[in-house]
mmCIF file of the C-alpha atoms, coordinates in Angstrom:
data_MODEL
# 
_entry.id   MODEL 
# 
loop_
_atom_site.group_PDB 
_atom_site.id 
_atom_site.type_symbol 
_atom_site.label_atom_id 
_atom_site.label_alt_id 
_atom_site.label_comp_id 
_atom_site.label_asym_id 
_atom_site.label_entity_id 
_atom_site.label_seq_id 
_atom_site.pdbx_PDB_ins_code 
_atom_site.Cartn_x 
_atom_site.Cartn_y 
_atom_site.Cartn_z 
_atom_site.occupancy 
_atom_site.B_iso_or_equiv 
_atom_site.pdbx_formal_charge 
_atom_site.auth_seq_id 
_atom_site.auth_comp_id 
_atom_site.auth_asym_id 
_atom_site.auth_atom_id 
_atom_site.pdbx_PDB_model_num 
ATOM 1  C CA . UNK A 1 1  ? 0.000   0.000  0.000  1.00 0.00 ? 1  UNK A CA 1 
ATOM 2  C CA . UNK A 1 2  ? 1.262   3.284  -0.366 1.00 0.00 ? 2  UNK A CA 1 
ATOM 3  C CA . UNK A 1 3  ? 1.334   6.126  1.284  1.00 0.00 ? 3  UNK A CA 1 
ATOM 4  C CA . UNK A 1 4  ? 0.793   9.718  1.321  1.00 0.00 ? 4  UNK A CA 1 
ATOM 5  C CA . UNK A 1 5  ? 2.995   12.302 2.163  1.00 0.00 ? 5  UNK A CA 1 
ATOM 6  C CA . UNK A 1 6  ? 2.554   13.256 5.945  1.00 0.00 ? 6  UNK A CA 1 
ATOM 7  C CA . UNK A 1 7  ? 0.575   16.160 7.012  1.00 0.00 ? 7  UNK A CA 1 
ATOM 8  C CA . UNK A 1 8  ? 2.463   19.555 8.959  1.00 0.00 ? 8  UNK A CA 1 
ATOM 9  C CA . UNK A 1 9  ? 0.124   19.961 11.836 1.00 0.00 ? 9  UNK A CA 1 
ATOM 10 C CA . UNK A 1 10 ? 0.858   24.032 13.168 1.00 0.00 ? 10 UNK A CA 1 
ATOM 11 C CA . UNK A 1 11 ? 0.631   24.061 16.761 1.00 0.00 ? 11 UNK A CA 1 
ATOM 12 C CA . UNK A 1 12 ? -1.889  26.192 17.911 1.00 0.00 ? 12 UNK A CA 1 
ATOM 13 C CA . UNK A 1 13 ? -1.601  28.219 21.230 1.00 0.00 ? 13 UNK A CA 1 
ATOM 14 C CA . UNK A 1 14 ? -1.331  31.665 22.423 1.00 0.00 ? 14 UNK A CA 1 
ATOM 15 C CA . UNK A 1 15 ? 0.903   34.500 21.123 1.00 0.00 ? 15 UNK A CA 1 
ATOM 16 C CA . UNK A 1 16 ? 3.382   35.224 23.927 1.00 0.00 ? 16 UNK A CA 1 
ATOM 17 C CA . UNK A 1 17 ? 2.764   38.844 24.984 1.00 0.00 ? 17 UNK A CA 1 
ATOM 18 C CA . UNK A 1 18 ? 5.440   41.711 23.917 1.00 0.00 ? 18 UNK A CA 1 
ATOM 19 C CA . UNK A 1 19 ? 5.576   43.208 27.874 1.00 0.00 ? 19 UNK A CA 1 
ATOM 20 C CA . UNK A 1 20 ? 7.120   41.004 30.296 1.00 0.00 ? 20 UNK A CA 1 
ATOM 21 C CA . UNK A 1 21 ? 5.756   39.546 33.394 1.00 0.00 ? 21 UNK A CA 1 
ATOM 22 C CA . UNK A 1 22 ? 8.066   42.080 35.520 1.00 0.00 ? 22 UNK A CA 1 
ATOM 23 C CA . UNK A 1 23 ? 6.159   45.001 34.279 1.00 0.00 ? 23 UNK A CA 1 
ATOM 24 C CA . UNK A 1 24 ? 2.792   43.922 35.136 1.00 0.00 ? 24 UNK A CA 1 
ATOM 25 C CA . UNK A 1 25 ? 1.262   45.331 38.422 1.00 0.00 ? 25 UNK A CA 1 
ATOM 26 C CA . UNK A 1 26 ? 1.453   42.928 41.706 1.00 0.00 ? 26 UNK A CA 1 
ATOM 27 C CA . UNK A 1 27 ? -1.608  44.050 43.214 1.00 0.00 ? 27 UNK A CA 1 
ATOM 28 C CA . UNK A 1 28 ? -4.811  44.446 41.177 1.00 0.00 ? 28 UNK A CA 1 
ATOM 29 C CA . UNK A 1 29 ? -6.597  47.513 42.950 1.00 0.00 ? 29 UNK A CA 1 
ATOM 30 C CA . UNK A 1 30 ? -10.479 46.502 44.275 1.00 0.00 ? 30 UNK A CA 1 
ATOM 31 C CA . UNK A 1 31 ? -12.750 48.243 41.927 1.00 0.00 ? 31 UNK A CA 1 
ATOM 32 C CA . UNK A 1 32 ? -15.807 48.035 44.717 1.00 0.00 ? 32 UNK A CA 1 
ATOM 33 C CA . UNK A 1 33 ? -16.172 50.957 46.597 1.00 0.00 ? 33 UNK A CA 1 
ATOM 34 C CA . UNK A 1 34 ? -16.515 49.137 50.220 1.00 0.00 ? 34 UNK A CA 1 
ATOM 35 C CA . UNK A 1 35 ? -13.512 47.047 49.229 1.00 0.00 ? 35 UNK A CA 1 
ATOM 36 C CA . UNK A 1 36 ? -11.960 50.497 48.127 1.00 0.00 ? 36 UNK A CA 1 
ATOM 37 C CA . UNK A 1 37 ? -12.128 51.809 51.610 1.00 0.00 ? 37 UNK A CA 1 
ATOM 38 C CA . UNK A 1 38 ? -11.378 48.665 53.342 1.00 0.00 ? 38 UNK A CA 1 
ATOM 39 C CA . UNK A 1 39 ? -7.701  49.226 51.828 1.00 0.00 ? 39 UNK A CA 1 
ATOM 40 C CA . UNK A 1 40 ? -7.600  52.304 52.247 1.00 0.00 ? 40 UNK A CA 1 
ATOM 41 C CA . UNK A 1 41 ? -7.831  51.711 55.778 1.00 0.00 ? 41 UNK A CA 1 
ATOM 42 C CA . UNK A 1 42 ? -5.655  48.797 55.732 1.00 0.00 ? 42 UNK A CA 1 
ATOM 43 C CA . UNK A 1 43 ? -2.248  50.773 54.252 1.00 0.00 ? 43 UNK A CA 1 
ATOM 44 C CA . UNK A 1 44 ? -2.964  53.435 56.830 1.00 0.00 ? 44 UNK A CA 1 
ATOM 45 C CA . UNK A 1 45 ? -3.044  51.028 59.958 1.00 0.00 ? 45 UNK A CA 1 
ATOM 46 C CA . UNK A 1 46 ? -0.071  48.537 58.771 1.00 0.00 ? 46 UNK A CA 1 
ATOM 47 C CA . UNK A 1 47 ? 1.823   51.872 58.705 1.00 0.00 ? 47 UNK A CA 1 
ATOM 48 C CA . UNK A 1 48 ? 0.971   53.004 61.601 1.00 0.00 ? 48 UNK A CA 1 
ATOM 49 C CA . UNK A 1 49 ? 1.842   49.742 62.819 1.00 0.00 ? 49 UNK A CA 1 
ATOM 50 C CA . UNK A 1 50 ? 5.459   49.857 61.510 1.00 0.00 ? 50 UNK A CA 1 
ATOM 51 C CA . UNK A 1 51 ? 5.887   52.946 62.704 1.00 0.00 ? 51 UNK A CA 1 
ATOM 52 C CA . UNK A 1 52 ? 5.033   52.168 66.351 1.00 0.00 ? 52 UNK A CA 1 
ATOM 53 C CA . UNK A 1 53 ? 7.424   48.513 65.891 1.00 0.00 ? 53 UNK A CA 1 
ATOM 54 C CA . UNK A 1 54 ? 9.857   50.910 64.945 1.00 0.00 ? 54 UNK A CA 1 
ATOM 55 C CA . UNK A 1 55 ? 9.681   53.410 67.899 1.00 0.00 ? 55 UNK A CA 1 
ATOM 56 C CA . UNK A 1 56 ? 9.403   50.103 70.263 1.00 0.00 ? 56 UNK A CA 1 
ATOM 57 C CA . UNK A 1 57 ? 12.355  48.543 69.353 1.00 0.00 ? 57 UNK A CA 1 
ATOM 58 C CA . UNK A 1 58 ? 14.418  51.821 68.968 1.00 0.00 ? 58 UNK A CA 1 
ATOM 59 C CA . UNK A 1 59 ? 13.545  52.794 72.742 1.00 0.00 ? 59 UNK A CA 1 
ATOM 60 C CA . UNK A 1 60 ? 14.940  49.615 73.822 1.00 0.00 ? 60 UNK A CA 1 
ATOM 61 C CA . UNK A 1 61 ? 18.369  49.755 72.033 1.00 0.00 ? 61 UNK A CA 1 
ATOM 62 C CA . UNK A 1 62 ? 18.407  53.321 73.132 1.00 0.00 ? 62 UNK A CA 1 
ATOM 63 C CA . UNK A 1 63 ? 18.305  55.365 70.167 1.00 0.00 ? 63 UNK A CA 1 
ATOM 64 C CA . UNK A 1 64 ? 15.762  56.900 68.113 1.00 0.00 ? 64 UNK A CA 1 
ATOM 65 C CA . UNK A 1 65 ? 15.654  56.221 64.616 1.00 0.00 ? 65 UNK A CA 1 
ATOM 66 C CA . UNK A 1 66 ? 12.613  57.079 63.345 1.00 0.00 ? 66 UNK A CA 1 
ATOM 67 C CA . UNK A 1 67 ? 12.764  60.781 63.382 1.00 0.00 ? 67 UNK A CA 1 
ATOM 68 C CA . UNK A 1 68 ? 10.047  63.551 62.178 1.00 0.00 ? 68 UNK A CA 1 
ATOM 69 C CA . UNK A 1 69 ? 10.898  65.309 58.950 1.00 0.00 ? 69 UNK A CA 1 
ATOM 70 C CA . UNK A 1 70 ? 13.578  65.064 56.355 1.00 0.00 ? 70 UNK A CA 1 
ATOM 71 C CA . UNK A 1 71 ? 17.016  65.448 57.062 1.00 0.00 ? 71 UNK A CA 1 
ATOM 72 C CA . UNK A 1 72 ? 17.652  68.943 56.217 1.00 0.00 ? 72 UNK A CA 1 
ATOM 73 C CA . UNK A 1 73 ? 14.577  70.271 58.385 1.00 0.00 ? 73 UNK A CA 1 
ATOM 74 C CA . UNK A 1 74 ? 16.306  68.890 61.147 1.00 0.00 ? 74 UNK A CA 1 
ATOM 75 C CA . UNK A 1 75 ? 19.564  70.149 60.770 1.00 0.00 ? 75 UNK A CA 1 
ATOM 76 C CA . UNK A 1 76 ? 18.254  73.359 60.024 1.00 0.00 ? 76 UNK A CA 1 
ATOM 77 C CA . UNK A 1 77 ? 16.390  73.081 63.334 1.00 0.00 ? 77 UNK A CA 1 
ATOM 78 C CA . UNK A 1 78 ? 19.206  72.170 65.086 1.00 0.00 ? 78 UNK A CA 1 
ATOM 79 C CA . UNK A 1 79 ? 21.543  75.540 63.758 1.00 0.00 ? 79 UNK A CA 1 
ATOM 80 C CA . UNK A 1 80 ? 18.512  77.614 65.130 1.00 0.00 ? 80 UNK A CA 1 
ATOM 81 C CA . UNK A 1 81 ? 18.893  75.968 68.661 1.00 0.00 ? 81 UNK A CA 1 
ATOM 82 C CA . UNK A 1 82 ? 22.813  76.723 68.145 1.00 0.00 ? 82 UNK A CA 1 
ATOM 83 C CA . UNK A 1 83 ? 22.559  80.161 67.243 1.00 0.00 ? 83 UNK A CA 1 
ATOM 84 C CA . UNK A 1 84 ? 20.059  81.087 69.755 1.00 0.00 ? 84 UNK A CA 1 
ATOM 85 C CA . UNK A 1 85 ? 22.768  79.377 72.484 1.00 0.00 ? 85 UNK A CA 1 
ATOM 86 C CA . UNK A 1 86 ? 25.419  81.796 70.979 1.00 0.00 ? 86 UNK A CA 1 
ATOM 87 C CA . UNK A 1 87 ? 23.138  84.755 71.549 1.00 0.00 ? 87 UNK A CA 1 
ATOM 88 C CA . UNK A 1 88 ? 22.426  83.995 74.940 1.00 0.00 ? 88 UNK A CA 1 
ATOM 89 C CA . UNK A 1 89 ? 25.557  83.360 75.716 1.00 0.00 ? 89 UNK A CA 1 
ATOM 90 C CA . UNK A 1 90 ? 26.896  86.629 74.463 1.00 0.00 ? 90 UNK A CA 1 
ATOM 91 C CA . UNK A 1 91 ? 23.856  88.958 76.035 1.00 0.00 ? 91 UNK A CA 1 
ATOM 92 C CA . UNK A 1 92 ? 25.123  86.901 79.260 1.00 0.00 ? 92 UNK A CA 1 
ATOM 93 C CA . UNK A 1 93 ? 28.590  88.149 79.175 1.00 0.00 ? 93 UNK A CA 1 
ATOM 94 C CA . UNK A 1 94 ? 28.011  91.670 77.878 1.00 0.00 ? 94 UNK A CA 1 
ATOM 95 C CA . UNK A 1 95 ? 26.244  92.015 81.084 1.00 0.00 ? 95 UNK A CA 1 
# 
């Protein structure tokens, strides 16, 4: 008997997608509004919560880390105190 030639069968399948998987969001966002405000309230609290951890553990050690405002506030804060040290310490003297 004789045979045919054999038939090229295409796989068929999904086109892999241009973006990769990296780029694609983690977290889908809730669309509901109750499920909206549920985590809303949830990043406040955890935050809160680390914050708190934070100020817990840093009391213990013995030194604060977690600190209010950025770096340069607080230095300029801390050149105010300085200066107003100097003054006194000059309308001291000049007395």
């Amino acid at each position: 008997m004789a045979q045919g030639a054999l038939k090229v069968i295409k796989k068929s399948g999904t086109k892999k997608s241009l973006t990769p998987k990296k780029a694609a969001k983690k977290i889908i966002a809730p669309r509901k509004n109750s499920a909206i405000a549920t985590a809303k309230l949830k990043k406040k609290h955890s935050s809160a919560i680390a914050v708190g951890t934070e100020k817990l553990l840093s009391s213990r050690v013995g030194h604060l880390e977690v600190l209010k405002g950025s770096r340069r506030e607080i230095a300029k804060k801390e050149a105010l105190k300085q200066a107003k040290e100097r003054i006194a310490k000059r309308a001291e003297k000049s007395k």
